[in-house]
C-alpha positions as CSV (number, residue, x, y, z in Angstrom):
1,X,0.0,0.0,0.0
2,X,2.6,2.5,0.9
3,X,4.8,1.3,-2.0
4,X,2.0,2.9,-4.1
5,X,1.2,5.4,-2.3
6,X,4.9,6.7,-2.8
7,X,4.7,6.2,-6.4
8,X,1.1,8.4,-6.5
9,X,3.2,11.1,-4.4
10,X,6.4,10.9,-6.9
11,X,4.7,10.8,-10.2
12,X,2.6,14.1,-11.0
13,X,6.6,16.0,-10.1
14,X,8.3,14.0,-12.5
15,X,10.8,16.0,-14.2
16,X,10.8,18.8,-11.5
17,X,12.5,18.8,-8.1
18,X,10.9,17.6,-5.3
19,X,12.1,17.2,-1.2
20,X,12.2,13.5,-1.8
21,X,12.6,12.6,1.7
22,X,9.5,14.5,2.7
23,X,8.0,12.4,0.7
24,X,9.5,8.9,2.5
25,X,9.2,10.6,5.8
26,X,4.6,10.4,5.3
27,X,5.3,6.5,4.0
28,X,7.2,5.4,6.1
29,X,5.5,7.0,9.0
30,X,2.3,5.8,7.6
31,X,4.1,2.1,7.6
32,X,5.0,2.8,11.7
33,X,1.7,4.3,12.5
34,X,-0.5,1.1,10.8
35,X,1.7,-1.6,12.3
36,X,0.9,0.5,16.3
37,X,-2.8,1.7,15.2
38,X,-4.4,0.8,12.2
39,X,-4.2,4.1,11.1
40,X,-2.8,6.0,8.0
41,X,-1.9,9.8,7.9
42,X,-4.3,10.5,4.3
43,X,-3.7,13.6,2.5
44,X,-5.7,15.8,4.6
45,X,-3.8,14.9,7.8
46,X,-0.6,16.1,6.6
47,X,-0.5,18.7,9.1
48,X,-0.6,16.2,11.9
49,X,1.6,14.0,10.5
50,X,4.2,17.2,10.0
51,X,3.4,18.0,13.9
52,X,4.4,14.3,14.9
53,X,7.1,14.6,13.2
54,X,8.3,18.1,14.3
55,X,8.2,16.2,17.6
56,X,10.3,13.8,16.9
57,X,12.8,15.6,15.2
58,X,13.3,17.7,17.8
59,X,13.6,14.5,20.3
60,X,16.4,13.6,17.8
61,X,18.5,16.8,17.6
62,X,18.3,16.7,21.9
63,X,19.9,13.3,22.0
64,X,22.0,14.2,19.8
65,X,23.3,17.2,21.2
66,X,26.9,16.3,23.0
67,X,26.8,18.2,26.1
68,X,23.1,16.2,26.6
69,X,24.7,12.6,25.7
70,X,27.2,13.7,28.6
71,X,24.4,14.6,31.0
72,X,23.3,11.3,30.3
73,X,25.8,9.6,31.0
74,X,27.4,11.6,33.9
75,X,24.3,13.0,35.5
76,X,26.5,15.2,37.5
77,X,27.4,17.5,35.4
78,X,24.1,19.0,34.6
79,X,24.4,21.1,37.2
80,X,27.4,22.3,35.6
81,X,27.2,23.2,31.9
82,X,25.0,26.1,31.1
83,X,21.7,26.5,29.3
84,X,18.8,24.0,30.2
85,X,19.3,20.2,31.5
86,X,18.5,17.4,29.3
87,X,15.6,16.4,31.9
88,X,13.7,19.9,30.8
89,X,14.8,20.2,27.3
90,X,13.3,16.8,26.8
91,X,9.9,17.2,29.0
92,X,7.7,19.4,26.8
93,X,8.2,17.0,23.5
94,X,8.2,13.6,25.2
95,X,4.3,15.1,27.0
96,X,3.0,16.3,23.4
97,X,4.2,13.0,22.0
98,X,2.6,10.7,24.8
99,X,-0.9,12.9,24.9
100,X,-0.7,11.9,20.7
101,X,0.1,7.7,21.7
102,X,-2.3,7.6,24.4
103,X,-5.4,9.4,22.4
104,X,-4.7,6.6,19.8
105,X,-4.5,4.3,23.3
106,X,-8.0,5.1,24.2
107,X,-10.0,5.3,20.9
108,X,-8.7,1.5,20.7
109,X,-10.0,0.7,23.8
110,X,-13.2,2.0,23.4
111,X,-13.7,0.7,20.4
112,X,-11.9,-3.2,20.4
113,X,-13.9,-6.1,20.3
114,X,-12.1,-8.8,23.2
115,X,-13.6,-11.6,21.8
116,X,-12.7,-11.3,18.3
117,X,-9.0,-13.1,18.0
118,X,-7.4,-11.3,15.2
119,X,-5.7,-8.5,16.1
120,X,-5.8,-5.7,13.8
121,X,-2.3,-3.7,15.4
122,X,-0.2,-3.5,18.1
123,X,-1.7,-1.9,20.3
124,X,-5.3,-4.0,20.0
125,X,-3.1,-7.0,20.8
126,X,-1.3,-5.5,23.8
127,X,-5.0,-4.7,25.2
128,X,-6.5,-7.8,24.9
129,X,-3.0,-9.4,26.7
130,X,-3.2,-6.5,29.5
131,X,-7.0,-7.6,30.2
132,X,-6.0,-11.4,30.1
133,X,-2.6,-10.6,32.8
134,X,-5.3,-8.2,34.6
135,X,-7.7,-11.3,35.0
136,X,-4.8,-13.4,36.4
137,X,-4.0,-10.5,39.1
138,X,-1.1,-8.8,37.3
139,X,-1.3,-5.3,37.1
140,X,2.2,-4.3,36.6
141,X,3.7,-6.3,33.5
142,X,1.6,-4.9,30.8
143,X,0.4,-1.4,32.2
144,X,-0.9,1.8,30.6
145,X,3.0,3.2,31.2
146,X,4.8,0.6,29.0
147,X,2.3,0.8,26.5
148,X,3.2,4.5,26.1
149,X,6.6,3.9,26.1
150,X,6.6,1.0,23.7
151,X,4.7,3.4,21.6
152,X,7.3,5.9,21.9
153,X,9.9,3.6,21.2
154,X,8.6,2.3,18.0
155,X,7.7,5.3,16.7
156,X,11.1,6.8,17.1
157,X,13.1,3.8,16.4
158,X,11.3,2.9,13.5
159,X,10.5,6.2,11.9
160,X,13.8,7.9,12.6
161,X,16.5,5.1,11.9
162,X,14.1,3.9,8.4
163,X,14.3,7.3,6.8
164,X,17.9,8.1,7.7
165,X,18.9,5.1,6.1
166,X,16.6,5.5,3.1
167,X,18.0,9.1,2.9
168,X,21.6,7.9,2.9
169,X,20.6,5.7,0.1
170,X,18.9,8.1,-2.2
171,X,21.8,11.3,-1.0
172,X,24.6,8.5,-1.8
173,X,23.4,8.6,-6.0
174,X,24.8,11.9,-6.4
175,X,28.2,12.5,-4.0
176,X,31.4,11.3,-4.0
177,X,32.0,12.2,0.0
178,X,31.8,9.9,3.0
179,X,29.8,7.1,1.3
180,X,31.7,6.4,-2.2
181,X,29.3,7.8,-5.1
182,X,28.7,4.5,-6.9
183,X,26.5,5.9,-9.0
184,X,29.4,8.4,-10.2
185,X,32.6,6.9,-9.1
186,X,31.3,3.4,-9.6
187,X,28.8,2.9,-12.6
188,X,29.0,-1.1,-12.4
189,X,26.7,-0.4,-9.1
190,X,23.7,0.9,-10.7
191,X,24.4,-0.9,-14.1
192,X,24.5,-4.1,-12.1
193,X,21.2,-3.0,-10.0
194,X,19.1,-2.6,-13.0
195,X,20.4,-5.4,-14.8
196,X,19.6,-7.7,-11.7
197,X,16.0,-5.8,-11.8
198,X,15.4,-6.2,-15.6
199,X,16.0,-9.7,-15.1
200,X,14.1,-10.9,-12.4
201,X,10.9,-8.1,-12.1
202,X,10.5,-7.1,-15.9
203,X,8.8,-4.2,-16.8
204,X,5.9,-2.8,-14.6
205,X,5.2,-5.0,-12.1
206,X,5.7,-4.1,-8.3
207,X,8.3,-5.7,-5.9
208,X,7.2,-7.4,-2.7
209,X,9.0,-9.6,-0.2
210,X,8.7,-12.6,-1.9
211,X,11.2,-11.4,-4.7
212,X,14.2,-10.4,-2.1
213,X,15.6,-14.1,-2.8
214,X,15.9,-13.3,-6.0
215,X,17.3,-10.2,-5.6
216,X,20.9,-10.4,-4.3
217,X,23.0,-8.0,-5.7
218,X,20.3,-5.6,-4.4
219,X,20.3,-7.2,-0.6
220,X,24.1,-6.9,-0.8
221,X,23.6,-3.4,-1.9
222,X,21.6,-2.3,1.2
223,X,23.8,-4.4,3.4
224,X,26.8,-2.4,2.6
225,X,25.1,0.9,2.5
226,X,24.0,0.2,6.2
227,X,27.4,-0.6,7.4
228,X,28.9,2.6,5.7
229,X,25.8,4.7,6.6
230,X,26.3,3.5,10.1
231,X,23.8,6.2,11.4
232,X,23.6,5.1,14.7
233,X,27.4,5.0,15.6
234,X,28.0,4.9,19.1
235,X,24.8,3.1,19.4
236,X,22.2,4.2,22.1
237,X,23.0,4.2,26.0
238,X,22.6,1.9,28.1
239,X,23.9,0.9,32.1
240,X,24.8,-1.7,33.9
241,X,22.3,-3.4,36.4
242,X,25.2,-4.9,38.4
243,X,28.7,-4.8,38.9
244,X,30.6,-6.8,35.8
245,X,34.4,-7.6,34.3
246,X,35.1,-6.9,30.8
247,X,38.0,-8.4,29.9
248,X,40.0,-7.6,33.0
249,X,38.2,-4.2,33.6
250,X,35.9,-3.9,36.7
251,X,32.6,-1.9,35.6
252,X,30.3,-0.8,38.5
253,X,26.9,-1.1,38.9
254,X,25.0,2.0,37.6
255,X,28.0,2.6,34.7
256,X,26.9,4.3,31.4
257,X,28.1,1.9,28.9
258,X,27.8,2.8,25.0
259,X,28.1,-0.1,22.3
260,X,30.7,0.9,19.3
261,X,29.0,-0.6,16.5
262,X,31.3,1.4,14.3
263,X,34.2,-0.5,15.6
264,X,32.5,-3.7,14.4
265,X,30.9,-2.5,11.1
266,X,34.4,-1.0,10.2
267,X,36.8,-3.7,11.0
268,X,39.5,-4.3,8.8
269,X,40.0,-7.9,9.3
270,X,36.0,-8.8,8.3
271,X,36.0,-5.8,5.5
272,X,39.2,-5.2,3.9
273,X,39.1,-1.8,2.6
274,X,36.3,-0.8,5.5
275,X,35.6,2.7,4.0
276,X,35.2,1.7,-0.1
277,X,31.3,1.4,-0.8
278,X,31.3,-2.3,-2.0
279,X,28.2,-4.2,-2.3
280,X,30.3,-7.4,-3.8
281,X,31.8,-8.6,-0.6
282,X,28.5,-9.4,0.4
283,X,28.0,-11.8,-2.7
284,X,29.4,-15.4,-2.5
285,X,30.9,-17.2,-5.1
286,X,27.6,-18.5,-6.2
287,X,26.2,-15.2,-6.7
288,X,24.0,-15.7,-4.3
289,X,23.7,-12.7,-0.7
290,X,26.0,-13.6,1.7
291,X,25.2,-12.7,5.2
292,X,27.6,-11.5,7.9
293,X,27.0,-11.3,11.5
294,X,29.3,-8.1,11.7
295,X,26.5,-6.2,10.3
296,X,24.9,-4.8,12.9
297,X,22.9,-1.8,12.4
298,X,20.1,-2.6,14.9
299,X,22.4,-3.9,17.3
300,X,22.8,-7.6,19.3
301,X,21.5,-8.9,21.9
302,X,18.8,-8.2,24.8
303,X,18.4,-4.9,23.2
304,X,18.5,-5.7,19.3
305,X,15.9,-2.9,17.6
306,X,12.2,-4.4,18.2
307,X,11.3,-3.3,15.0
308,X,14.3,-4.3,12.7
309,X,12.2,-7.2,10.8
310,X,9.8,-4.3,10.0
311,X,12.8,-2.3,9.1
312,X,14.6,-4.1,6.7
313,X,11.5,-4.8,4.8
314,X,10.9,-1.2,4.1
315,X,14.2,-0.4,3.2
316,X,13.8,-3.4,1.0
317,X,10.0,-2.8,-0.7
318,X,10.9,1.1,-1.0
319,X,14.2,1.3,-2.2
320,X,13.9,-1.6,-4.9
321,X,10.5,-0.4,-6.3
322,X,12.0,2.9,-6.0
323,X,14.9,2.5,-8.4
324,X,13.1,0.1,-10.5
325,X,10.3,3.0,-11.9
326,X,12.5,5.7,-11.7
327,X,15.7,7.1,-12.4
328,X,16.8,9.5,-9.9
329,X,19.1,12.9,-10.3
330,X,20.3,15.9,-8.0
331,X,18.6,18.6,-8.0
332,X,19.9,22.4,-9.8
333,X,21.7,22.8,-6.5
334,X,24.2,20.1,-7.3
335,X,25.8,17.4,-5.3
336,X,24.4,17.2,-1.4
337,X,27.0,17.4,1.1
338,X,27.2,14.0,3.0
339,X,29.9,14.4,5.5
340,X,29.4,12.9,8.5
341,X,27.6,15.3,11.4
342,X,29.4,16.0,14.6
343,X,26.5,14.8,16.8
344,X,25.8,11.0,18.4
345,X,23.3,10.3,14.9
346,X,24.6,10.6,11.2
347,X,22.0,12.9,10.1
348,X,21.7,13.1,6.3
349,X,21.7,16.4,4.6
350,X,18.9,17.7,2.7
351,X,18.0,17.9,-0.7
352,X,16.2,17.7,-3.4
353,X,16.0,15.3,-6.8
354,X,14.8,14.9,-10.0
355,X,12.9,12.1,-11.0
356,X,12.4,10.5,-14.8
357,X,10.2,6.9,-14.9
358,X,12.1,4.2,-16.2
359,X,9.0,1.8,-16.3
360,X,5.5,2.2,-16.9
């Protein structure tokens, strides 16, 4: 559905510029907002959408902010550096964003049907569980709170870390900066991307899940743009629930510990040549994808991203259909600026495109 609704969104401007990841931004927060609600932002509820999503940004540029990833960490010292703490910076979004979750919380539960089995959402499903555990006399493991918060979570996990990467992919056409411009410095990319498409979709059809088998060069393609993309680098914070050893070093209880994904996605001895955009070291000798467990964009472990199997197939079903209908340009401005920000997220820069159809 959102695959088309893109393509309805892209095709009336093509031959123009157009802010092409404004565009992504509605679909893929439509994609977020129907798995947690059942509910699509139409055409005339732009303007909410664009107030969601002012929210969300502004969540973003907070925690991205150094002096605020330091506050987190060392909670001491916002009573040292100037200007507001992180604590009320962070208040005023974090209420407007719960009062939006937990209106979309109560419509449901006035509304759901506990008998029927099939659960249209997320949220339908965590009701009818919180009324089964309620039953049972537990009132604390599925609460009004961590529905809120799981709301949040998803929303900003999903919505945030989808279009970055999708952004990274379309910015990446047109420079030659921090991710290598393959489809200037390294023609046999695209070439090799539309061949592969030609091949195995044809014409006009659209691409769903069921193709991505079929489809290596192009998984191997988004693999290696996420590990150069790495938008996420020092990962999110965390801290330790009791006192552990690391390899000979003694960590207290109540330590801020940060993951270095970049230290893993960048290591020599798994890629040679860590910073060269290469999509064939993720193809084996068959020509089939070859998957690698130093990939980690969503993480490992207890706190792997909830939503990265929702994730990946966006980044999948958008960017494939994407580059099969159209071919995409930079706009009169030129080539986008992708170095890397100075803040905890890799922030893509904007811009704006010019689209031609390739297929009818």
């Amino acid at each position: 559905m959102e695959v088309d609704e893109l393509q309805s969104a892209l095709d009336p401007y093509l031959g123009q510029e157009i802010d092409l990841p404004s565009v992504l931004d509605r679909c893929v927060g439509n994609v977020i907002n129907l798995t947690l609600f059942n509910k699509r932002f139409q055409k005339g509820q732009r303007d909410e959408f664009a107030h969601l999503k002012s929210l969300i940004d502004g969540m973003r540029d907070i925690t991205s902010e150094f002096r605020y990833f330091i506050q987190y960490l060392v909670p001491w010292t916002s009573k040292v550096i100037p200007g507001p703490t992180l604590a009320e910076t962070v208040k005023e979004k974090r209420a407007l964003l719960d009062q939006f979750f937990n209106e979309q919380i109560e419509e449901h539960r006035k509304t759901i049907d506990f008998e029927q089995v099939e659960n249209s959402d997320f949220v339908e499903a965590y009701l009818k569980e919180q009324r089964k555990r309620e039953r049972d006399g537990d009132i604390e493991t599925f609460c009004n709170k961590q529905l809120t918060a799981m709301c949040f979570d998803l929303w900003i996990a999903g919505h945030l870390t989808t279009t970055m990467t999708l952004t990274r992919f379309l910015t990446a056409i047109a420079v030659n900066n921090l991710l290598v411009s393959y489809y200037l410095h390294n023609p046999d990319v695209k070439k090799k991307i539309q061949i592969e498409l030609g091949v195995v979709i044809g014409e006009s059809r659209l691409i769903t899940t069921a193709d991505k088998n079929n489809l290596p060069y192009i998984s191997a393609f988004l693999a290696e743009t996420q590990r150069c993309a790495n938008i996420i680098p020092l990962n999110l914070m965390h801290m330790t629930t009791r006192d552990t050893v690391i390899d000979g070093f003694e960590i207290p209880k109540a330590t801020g510990v940060i993951a270095q994904i970049s230290t893993v996605m960048t290591d020599e001895k798994v890629f040679p040549d860590p910073y060269c955009f290469n999509p064939e070291r993720f193809i084996d000798e068959n020509g089939k994808f070859k998957k690698c467990e130093q990939v980690i964009p969503f993480s490992i472990g207890k706190r792997q991203c909830l939503g990265e199997g929702l994730a990946r197939m966006e980044l999948f079903l958008f960017f494939a259909n994407l580059f099969h209908r159209y071919d995409i340009s930079p706009g009169k401005e030129g080539l986008p600026c992708l170095d890397k920000s100075k803040d905890n997220f890799v922030l893509p820069r904007k811009f704006n495109a010019v689209l031609v159809r390739r297929h009818s």
